[in-house]
PQR file of N, CA, C, O and H, with PARSE charges and radii, in Angstrom:
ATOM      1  N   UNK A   1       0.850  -1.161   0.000 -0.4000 1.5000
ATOM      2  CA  UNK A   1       0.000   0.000   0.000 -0.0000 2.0000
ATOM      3  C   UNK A   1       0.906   1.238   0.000  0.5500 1.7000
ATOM      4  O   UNK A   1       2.000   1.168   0.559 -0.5500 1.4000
ATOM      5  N   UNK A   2       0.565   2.191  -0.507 -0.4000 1.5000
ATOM      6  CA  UNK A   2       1.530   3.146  -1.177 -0.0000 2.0000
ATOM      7  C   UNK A   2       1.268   4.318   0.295  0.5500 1.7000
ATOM      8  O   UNK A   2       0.392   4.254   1.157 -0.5500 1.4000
ATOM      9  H   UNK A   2      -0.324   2.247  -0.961  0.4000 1.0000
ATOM     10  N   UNK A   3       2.247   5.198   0.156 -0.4000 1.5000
ATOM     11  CA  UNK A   3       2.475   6.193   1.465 -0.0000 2.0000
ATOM     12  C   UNK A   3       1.991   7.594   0.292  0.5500 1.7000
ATOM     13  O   UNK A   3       2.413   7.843  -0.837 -0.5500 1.4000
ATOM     14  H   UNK A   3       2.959   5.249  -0.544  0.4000 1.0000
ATOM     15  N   UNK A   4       1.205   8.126   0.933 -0.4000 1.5000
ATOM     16  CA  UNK A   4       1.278   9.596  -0.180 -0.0000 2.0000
ATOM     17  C   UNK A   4       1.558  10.588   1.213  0.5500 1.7000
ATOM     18  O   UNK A   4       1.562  10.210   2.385 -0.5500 1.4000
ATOM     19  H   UNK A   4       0.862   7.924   1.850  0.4000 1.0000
ATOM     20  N   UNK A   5       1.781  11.916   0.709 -0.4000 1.5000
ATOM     21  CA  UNK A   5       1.897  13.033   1.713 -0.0000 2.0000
ATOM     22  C   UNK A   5       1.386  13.851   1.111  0.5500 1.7000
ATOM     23  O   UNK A   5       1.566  14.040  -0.092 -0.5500 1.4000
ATOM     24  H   UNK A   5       1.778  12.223  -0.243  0.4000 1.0000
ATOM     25  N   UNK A   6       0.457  14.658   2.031 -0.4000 1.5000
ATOM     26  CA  UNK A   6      -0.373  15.595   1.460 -0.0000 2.0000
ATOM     27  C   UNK A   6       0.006  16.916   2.086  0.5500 1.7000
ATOM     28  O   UNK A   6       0.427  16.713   3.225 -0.5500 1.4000
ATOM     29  H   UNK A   6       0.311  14.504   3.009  0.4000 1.0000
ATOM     30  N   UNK A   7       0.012  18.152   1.770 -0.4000 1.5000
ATOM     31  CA  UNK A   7      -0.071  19.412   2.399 -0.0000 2.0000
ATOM     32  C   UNK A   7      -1.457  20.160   1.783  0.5500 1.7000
ATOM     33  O   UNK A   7      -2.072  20.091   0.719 -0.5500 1.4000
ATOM     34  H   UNK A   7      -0.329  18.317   0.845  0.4000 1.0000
ATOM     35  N   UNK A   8      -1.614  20.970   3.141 -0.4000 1.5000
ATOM     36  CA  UNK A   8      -2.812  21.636   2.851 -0.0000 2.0000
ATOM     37  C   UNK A   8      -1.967  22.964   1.937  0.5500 1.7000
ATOM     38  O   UNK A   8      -0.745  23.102   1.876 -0.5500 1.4000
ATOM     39  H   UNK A   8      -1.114  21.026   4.005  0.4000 1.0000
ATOM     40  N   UNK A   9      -2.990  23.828   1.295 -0.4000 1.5000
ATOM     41  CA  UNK A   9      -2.823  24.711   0.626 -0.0000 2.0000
ATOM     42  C   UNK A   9      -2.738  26.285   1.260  0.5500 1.7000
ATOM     43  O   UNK A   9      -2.047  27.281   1.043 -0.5500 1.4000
ATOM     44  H   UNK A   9      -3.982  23.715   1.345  0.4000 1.0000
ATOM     45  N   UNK A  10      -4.018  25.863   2.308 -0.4000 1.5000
ATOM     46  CA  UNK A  10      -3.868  27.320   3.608 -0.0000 2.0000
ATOM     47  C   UNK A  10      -3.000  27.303   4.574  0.5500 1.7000
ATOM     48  O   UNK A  10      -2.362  28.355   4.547 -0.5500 1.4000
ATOM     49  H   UNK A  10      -4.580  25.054   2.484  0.4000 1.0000
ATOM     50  N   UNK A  11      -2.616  26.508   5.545 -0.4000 1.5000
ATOM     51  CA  UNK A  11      -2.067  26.174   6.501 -0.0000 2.0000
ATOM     52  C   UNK A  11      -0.639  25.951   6.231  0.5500 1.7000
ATOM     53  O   UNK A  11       0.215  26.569   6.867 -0.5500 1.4000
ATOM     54  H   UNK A  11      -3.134  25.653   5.566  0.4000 1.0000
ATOM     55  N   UNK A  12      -0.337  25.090   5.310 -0.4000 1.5000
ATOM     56  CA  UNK A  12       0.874  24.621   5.018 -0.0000 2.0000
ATOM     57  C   UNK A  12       1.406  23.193   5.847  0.5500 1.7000
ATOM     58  O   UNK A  12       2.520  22.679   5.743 -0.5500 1.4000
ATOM     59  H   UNK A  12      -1.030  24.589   4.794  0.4000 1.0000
ATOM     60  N   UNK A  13       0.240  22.716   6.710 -0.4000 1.5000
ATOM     61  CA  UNK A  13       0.019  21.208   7.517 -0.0000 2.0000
ATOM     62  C   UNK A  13       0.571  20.466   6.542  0.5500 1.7000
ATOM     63  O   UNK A  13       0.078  20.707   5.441 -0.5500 1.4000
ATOM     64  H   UNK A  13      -0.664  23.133   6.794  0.4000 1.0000
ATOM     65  N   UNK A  14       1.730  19.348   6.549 -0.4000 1.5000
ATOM     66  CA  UNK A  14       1.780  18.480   6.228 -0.0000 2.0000
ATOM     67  C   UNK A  14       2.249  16.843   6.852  0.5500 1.7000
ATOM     68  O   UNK A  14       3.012  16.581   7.782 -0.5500 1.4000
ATOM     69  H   UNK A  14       2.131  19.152   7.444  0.4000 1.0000
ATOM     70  N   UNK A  15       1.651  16.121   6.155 -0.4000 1.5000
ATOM     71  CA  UNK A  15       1.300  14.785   6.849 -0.0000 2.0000
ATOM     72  C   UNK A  15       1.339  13.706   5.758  0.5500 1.7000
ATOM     73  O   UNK A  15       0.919  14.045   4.652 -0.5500 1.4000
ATOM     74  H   UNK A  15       1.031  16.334   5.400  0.4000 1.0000
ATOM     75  N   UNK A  16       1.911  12.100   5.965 -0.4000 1.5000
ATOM     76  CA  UNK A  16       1.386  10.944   5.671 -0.0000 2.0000
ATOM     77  C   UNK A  16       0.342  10.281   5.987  0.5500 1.7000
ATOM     78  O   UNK A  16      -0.116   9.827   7.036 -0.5500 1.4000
ATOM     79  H   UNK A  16       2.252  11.824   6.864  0.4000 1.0000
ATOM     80  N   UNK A  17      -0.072  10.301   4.514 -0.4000 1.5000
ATOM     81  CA  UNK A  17      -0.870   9.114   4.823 -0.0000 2.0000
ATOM     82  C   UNK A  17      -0.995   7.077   4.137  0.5500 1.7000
ATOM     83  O   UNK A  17      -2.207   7.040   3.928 -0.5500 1.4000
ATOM     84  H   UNK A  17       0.300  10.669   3.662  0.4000 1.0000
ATOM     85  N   UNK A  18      -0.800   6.546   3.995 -0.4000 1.5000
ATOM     86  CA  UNK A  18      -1.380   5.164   4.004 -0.0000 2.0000
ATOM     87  C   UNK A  18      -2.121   4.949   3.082  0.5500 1.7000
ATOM     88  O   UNK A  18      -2.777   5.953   3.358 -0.5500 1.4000
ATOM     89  H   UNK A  18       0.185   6.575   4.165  0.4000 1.0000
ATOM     90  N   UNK A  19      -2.883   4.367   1.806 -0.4000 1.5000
ATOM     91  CA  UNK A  19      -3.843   4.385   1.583 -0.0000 2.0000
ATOM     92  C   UNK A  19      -4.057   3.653   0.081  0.5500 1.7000
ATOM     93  O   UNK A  19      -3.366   3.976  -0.884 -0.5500 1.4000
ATOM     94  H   UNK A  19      -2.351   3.551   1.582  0.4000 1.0000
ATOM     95  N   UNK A  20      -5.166   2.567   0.010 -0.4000 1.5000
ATOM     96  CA  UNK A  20      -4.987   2.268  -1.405 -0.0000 2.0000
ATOM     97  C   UNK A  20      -4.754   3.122  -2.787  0.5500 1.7000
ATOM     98  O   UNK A  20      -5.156   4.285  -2.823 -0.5500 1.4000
ATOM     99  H   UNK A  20      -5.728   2.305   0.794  0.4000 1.0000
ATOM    100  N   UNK A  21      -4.167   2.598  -3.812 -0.4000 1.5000
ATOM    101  CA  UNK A  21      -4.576   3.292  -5.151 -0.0000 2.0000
ATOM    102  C   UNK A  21      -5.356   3.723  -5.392  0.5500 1.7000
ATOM    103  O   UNK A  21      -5.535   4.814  -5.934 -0.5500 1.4000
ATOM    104  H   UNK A  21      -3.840   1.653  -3.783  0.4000 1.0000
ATOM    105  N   UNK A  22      -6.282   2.697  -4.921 -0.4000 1.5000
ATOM    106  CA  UNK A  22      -7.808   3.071  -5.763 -0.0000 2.0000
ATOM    107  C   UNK A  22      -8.382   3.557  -4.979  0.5500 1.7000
ATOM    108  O   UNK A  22      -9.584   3.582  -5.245 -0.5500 1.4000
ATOM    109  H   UNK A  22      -6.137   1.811  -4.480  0.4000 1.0000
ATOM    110  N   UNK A  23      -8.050   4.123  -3.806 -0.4000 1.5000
ATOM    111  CA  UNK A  23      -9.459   5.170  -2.619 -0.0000 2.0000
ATOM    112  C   UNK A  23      -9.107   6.643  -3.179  0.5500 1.7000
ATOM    113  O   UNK A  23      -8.202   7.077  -3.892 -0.5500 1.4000
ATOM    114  H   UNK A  23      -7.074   4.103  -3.590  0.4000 1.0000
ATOM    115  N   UNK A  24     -10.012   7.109  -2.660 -0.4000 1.5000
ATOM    116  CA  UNK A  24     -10.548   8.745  -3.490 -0.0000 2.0000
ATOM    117  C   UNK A  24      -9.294   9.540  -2.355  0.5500 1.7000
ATOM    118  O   UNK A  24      -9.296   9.304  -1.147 -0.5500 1.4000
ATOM    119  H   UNK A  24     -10.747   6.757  -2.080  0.4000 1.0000
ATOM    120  N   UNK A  25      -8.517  10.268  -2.871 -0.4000 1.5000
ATOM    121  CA  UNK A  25      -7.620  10.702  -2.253 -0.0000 2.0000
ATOM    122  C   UNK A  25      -8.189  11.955  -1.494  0.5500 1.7000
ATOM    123  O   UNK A  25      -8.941  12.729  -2.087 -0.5500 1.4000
ATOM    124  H   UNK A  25      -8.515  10.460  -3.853  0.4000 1.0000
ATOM    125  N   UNK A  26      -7.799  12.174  -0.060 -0.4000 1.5000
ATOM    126  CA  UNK A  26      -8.172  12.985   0.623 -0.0000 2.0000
ATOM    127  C   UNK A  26      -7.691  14.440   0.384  0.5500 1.7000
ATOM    128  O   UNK A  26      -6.530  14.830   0.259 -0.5500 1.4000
ATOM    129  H   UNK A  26      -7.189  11.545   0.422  0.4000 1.0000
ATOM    130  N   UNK A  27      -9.554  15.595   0.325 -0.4000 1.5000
ATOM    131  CA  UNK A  27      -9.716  16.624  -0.061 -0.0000 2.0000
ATOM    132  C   UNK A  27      -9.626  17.926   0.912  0.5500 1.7000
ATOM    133  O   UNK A  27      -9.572  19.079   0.484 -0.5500 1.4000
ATOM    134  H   UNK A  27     -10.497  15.278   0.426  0.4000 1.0000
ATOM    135  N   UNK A  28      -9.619  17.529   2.412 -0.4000 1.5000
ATOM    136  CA  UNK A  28      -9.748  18.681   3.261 -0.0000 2.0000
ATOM    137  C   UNK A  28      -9.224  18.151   4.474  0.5500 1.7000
ATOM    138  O   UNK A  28      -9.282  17.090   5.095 -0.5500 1.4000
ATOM    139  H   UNK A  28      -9.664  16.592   2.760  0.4000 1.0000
ATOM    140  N   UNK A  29      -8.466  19.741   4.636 -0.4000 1.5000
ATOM    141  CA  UNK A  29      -7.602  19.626   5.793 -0.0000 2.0000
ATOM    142  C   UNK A  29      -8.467  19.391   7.585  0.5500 1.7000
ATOM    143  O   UNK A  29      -9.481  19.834   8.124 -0.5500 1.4000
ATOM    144  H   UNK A  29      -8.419  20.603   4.131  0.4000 1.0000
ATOM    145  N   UNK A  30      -7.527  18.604   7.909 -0.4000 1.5000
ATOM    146  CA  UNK A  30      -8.268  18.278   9.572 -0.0000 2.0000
ATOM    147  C   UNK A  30      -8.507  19.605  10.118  0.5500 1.7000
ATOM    148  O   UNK A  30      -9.567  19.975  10.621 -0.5500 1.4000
ATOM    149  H   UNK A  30      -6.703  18.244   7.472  0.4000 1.0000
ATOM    150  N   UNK A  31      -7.468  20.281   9.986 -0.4000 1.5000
ATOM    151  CA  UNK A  31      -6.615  21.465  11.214 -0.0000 2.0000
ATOM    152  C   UNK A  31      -7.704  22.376  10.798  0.5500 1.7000
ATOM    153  O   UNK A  31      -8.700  22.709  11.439 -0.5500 1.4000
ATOM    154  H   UNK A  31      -6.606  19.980   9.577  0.4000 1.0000
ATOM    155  N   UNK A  32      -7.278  22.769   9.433 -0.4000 1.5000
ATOM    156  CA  UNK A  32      -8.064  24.278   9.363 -0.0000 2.0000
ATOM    157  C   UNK A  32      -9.412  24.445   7.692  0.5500 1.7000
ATOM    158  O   UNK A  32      -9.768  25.436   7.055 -0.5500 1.4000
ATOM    159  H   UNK A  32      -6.468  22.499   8.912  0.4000 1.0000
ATOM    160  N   UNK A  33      -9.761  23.010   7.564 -0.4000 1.5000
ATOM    161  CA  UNK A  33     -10.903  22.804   6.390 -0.0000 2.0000
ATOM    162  C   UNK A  33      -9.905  23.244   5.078  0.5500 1.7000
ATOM    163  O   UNK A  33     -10.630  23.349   4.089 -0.5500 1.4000
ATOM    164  H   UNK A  33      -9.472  22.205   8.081  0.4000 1.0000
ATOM    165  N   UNK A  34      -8.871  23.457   4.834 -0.4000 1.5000
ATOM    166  CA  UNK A  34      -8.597  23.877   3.666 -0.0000 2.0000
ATOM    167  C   UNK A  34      -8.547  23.040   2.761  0.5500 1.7000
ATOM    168  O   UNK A  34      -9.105  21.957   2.939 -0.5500 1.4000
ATOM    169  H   UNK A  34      -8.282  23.371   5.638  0.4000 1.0000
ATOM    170  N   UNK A  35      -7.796  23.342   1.421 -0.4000 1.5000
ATOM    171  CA  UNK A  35      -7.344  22.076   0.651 -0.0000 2.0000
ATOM    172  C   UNK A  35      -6.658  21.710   0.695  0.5500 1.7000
ATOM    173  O   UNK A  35      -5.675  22.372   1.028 -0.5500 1.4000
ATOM    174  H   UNK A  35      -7.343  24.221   1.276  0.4000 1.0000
ATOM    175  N   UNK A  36      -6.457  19.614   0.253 -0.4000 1.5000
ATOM    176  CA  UNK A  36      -5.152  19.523   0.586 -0.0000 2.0000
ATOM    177  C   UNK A  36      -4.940  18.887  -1.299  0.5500 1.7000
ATOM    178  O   UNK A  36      -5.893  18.674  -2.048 -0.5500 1.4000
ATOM    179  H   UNK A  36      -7.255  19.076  -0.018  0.4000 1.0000
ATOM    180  N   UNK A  37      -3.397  18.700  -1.688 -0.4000 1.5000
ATOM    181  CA  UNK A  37      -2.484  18.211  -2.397 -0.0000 2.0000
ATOM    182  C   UNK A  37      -2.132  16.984  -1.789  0.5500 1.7000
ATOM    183  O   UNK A  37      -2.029  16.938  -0.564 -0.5500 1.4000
ATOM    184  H   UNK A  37      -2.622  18.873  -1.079  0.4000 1.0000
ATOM    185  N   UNK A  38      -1.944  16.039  -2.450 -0.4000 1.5000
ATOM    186  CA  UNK A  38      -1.424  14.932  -2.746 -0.0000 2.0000
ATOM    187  C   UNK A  38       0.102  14.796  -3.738  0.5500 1.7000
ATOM    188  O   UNK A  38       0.316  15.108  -4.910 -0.5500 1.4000
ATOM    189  H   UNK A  38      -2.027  16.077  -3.446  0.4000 1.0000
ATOM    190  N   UNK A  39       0.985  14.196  -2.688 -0.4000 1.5000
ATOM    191  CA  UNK A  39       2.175  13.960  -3.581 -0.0000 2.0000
ATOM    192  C   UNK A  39       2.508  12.146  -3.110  0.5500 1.7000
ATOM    193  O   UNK A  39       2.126  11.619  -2.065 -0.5500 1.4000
ATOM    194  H   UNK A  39       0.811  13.943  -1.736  0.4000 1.0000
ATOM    195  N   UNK A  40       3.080  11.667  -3.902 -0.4000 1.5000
ATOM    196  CA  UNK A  40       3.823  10.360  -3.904 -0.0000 2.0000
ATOM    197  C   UNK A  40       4.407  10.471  -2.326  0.5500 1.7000
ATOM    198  O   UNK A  40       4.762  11.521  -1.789 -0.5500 1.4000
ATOM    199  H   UNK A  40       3.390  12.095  -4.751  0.4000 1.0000
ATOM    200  N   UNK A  41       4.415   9.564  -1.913 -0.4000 1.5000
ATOM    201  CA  UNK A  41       5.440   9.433   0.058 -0.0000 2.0000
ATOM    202  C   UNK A  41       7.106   9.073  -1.067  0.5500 1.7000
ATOM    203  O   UNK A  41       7.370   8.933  -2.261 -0.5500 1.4000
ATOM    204  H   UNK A  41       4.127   8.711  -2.349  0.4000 1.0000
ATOM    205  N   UNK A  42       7.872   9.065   0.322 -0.4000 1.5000
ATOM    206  CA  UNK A  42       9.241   8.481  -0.071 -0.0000 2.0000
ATOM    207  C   UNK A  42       9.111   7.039   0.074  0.5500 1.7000
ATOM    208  O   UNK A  42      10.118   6.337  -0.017 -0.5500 1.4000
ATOM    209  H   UNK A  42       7.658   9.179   1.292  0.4000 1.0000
ATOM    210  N   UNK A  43       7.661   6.398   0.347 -0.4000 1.5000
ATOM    211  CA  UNK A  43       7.731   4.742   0.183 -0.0000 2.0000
ATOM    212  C   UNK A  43       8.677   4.427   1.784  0.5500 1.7000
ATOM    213  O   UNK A  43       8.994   5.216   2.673 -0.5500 1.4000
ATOM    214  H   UNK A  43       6.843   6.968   0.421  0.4000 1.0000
ATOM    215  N   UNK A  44       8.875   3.217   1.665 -0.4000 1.5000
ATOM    216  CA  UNK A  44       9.538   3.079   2.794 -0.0000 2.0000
ATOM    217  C   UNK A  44      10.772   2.170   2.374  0.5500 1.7000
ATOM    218  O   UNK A  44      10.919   2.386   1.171 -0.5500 1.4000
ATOM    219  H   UNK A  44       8.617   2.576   0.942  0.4000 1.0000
ATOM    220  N   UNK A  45      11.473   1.499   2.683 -0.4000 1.5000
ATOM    221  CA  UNK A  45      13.336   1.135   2.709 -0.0000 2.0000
ATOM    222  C   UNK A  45      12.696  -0.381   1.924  0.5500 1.7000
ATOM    223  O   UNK A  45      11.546  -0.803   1.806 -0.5500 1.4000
ATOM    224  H   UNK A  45      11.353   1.324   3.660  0.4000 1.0000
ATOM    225  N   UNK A  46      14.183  -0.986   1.431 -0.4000 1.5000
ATOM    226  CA  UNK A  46      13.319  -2.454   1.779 -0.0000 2.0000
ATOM    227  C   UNK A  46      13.840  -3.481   2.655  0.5500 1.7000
ATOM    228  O   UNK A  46      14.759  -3.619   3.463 -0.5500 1.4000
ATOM    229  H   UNK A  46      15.117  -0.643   1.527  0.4000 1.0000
ATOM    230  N   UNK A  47      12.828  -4.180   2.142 -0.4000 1.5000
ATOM    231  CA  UNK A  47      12.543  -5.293   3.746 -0.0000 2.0000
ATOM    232  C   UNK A  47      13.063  -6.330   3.473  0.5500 1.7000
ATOM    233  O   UNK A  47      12.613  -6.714   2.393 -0.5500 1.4000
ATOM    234  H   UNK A  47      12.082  -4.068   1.486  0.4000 1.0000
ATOM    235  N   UNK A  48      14.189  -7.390   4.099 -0.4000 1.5000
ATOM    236  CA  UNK A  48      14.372  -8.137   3.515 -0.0000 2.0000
ATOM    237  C   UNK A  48      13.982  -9.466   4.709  0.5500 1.7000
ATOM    238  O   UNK A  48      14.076  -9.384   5.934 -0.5500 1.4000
ATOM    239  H   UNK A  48      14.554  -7.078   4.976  0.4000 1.0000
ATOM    240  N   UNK A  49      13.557 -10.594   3.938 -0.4000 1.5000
ATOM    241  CA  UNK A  49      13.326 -11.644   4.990 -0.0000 2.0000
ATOM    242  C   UNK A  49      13.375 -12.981   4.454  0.5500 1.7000
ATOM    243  O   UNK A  49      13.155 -13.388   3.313 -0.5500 1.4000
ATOM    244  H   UNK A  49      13.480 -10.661   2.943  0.4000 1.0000
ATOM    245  N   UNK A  50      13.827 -13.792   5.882 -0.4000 1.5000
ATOM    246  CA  UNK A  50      14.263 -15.142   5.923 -0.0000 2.0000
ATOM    247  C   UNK A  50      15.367 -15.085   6.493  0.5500 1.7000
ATOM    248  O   UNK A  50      15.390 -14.095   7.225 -0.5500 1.4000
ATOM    249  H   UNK A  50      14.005 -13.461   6.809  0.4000 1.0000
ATOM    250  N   UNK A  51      16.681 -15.890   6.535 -0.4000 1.5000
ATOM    251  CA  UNK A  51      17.731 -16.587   7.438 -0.0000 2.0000
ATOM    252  C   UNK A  51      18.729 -15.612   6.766  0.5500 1.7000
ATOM    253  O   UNK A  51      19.342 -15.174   7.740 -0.5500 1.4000
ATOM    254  H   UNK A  51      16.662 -16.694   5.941  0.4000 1.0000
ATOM    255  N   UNK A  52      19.192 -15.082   5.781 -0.4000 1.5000
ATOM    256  CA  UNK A  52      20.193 -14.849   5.282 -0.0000 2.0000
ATOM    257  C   UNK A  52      20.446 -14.802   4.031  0.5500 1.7000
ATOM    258  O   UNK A  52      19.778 -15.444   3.221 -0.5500 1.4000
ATOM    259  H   UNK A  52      18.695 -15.438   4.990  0.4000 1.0000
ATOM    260  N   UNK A  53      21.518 -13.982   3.669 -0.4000 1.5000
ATOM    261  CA  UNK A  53      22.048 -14.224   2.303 -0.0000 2.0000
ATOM    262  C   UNK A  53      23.472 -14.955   2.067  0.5500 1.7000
ATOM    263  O   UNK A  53      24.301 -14.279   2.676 -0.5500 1.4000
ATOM    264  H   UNK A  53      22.061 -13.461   4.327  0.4000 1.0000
ATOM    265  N   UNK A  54      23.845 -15.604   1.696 -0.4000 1.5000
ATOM    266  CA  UNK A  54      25.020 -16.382   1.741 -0.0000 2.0000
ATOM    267  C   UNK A  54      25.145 -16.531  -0.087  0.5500 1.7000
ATOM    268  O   UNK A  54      24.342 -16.478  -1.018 -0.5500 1.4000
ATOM    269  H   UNK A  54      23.172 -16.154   1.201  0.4000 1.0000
ATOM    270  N   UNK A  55      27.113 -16.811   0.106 -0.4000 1.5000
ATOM    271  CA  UNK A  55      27.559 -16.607  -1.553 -0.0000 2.0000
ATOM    272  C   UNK A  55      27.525 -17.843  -2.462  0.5500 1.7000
ATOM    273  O   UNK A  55      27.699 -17.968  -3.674 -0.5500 1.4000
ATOM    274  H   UNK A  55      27.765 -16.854   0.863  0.4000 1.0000
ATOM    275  N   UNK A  56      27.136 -19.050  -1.103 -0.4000 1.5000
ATOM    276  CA  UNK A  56      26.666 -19.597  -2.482 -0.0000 2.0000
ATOM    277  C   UNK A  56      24.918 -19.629  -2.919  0.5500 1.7000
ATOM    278  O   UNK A  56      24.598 -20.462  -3.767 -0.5500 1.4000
ATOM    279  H   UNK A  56      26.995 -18.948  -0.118  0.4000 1.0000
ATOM    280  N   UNK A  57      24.172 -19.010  -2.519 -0.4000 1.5000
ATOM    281  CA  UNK A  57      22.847 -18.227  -2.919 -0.0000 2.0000
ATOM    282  C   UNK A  57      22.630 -18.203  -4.133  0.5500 1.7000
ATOM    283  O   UNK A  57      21.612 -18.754  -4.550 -0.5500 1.4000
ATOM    284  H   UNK A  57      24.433 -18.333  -1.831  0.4000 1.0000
ATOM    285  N   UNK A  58      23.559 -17.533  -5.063 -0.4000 1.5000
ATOM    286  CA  UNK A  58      23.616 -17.030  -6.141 -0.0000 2.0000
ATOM    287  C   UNK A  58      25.199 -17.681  -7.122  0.5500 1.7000
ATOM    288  O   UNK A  58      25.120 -17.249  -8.272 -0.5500 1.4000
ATOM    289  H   UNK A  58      24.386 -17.085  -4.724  0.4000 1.0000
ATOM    290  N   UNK A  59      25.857 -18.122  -7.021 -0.4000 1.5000
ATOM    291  CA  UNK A  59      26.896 -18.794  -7.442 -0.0000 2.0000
ATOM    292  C   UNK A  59      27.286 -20.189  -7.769  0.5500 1.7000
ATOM    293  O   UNK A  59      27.209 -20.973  -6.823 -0.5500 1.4000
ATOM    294  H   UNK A  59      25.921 -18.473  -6.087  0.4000 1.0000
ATOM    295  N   UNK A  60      27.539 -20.491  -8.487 -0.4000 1.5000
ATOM    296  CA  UNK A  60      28.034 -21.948  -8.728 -0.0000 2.0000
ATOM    297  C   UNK A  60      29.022 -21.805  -8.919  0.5500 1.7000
ATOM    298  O   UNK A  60      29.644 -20.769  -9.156 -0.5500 1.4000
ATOM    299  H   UNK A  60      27.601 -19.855  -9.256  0.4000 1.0000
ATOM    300  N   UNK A  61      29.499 -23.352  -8.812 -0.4000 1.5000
ATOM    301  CA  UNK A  61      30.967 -23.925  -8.445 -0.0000 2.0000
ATOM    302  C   UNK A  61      31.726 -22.778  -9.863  0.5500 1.7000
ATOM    303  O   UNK A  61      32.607 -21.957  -9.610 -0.5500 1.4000
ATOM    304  H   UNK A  61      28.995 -24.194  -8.619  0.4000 1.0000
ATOM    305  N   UNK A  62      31.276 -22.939 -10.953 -0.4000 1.5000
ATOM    306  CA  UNK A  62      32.130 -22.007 -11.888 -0.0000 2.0000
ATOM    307  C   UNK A  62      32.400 -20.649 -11.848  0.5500 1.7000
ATOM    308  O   UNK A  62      32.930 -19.908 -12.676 -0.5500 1.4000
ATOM    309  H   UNK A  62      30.560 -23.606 -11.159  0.4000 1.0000
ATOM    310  N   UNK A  63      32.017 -20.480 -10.919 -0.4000 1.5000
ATOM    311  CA  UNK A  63      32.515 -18.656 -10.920 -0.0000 2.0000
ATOM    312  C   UNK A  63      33.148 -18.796  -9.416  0.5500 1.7000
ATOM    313  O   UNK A  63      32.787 -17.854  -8.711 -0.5500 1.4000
ATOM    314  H   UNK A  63      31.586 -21.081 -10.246  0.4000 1.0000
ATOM    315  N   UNK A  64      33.847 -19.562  -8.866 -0.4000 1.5000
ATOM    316  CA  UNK A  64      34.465 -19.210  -7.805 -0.0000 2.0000
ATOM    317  C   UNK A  64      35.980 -18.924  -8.374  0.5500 1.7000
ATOM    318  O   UNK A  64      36.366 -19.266  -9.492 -0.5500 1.4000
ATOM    319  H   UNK A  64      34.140 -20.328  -9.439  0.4000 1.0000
ATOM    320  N   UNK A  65      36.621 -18.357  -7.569 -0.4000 1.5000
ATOM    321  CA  UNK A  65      37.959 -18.079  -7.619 -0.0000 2.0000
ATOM    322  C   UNK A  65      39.009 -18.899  -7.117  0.5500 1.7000
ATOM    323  O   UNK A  65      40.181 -18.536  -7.223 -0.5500 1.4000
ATOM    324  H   UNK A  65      36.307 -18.079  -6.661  0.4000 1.0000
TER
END
């Protein structure tokens, strides 16, 4: 689920939010009723999971040194 950040247009409030693609992106500010903008979030890092990465993972006997 994608991160957007919105700032209002009066206030200059800005905040993340959470939220599917497909929901109607939010139009008015909490703080002070204004409008808000929608931009892309910075997403978040990535995640990696399970036990490990180890070299022979990805390698066969022919590319060792």
């Amino acid at each position: 689920m994608p991160t957007y950040e919105y700032e209002c247009q009066d206030c200059k409030d800005k905040f993340e939010y959470s939220q599917s693609i497909t929901a109607d992106k939010l139009k008015i500010c909490k703080k002070c009723r204004g409008k808000l903008v929608r931009f892309f979030g910075k997403g978040s890092g990535i995640i990696f999971k399970g036990s490990g990465f180890y070299e022979t993972d990805c390698r066969g006997r022919s590319f060792r040194s």
